[in-house]
PLY file of the C-alpha trace (Angstrom):
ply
format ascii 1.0
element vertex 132
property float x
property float y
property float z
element edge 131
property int vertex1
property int vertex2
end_header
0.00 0.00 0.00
1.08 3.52 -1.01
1.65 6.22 1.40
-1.17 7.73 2.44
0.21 11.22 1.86
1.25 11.36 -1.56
-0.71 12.09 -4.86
-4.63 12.37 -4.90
-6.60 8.92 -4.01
-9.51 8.18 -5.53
-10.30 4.61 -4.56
-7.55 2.43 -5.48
-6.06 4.51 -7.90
-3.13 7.20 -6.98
-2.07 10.26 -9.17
1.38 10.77 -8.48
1.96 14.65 -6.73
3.57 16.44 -10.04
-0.51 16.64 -10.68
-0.04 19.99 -8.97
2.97 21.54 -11.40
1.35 22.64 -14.29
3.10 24.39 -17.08
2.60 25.43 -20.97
1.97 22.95 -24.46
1.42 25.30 -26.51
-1.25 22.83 -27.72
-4.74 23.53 -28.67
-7.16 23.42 -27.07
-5.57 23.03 -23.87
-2.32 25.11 -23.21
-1.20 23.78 -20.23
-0.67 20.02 -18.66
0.63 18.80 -15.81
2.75 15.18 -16.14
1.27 12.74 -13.37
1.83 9.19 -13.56
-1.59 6.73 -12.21
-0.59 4.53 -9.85
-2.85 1.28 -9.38
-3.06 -1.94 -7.16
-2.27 -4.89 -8.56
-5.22 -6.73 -10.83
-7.08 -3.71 -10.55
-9.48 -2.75 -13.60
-10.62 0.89 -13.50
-11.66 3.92 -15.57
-10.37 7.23 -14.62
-12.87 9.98 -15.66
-13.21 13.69 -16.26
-16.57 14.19 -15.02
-19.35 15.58 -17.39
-19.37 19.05 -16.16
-15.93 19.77 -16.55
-15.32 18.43 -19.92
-14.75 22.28 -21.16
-12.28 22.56 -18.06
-9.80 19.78 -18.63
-8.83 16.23 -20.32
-6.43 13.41 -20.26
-3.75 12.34 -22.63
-4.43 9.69 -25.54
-2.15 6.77 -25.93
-2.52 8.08 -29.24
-1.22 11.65 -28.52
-4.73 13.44 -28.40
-6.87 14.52 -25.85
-9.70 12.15 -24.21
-12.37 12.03 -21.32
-11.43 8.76 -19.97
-8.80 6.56 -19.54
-9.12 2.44 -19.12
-6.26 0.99 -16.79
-5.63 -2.33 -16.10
-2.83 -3.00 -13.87
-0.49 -6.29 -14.20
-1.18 -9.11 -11.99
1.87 -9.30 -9.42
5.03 -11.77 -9.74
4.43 -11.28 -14.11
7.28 -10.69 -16.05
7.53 -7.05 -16.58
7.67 -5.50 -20.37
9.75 -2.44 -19.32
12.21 -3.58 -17.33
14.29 -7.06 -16.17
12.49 -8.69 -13.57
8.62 -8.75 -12.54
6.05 -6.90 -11.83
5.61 -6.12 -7.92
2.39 -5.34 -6.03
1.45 -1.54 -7.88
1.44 -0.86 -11.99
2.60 3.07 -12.87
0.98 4.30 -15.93
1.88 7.68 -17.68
-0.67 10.38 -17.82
-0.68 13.61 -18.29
-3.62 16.28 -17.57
-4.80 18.90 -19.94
-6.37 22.22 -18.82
-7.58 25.50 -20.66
-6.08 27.93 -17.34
-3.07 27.10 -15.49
-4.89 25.26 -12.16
-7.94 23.84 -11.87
-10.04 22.08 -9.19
-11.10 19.09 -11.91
-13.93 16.83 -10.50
-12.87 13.05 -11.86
-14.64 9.59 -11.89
-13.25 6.76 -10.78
-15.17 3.66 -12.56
-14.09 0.82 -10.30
-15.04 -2.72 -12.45
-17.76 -4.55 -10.48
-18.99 -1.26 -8.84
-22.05 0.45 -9.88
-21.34 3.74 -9.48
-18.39 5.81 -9.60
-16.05 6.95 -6.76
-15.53 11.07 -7.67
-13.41 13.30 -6.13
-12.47 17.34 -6.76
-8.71 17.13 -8.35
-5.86 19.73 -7.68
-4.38 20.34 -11.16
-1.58 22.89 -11.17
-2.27 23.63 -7.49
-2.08 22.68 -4.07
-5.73 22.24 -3.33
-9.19 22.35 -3.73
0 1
1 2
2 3
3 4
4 5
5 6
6 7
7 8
8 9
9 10
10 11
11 12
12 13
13 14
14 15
15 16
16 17
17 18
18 19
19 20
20 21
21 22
22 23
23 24
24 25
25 26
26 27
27 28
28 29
29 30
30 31
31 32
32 33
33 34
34 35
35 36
36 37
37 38
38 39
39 40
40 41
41 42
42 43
43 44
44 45
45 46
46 47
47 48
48 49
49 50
50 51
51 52
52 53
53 54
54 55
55 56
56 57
57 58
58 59
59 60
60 61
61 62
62 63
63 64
64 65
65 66
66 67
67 68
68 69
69 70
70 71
71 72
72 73
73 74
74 75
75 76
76 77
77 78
78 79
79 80
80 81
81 82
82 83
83 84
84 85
85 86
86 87
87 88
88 89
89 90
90 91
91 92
92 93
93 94
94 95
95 96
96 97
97 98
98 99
99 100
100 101
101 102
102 103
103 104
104 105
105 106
106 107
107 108
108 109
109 110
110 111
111 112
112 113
113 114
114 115
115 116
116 117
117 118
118 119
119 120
120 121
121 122
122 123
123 124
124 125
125 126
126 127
127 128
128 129
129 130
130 131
């Protein structure tokens, strides 16, 4: 288990702390990101969100280098050989993210679709800022 201090929890998932340095693209629509990798238990299936209402505020990064609402992750199961690196994959899976906005910060209310859960587990997000 992570640190409790670290990053912004939303259920089992972790965003790593750099969610709160956000600086320019110079990409359009959204000039500025902030580089935060997703941090998940192992075995765990999730989606991570932006939630309706902030869809004008902010997105997440494409594997495909565009901009997207939500993001499926599916961390490794633990003790498999890992694809990155000699040796296997331990009780977490990092995945690279970054987060879009149209202002420098925003408080950025995400979803967290947990698989097997009926509803979603939401909380406000600090992007390029300390807090909410």
């Amino acid at each position: 288990m992570l640190p409790a201090s670290p990053g912004v929890h939303i259920g089992p998932l972790v965003i790593w702390p750099t969610v709160r340095m956000a600086g320019p693209t110079h990409r359009e629509p959204w000039p500025y990101a902030a580089k935060a990798p997703i941090v998940l238990p192992a075995r765990m299936k999730v989606v991570l969100a932006i939630a309706p209402e902030a869809a004008q505020l902010a997105a997440l990064s494409s594997h495909r280098g565009g901009f997207v609402q939500a993001v499926r992750f599916e961390a490794c199961r633990e003790r498999e050989p890992a694809r990155v690196y000699r040796g296997t994959v331990g009780k977490r899976t990092g995945f690279p993210l970054a987060f879009y906005l149209k202002k420098p910060s925003a408080c950025v209310p995400m979803d967290v679709w947990v698989d097997g859960m009926e509803t979603p587990i939401r909380e406000v997000v600090p992007v390029g800022r300390n807090d909410c």
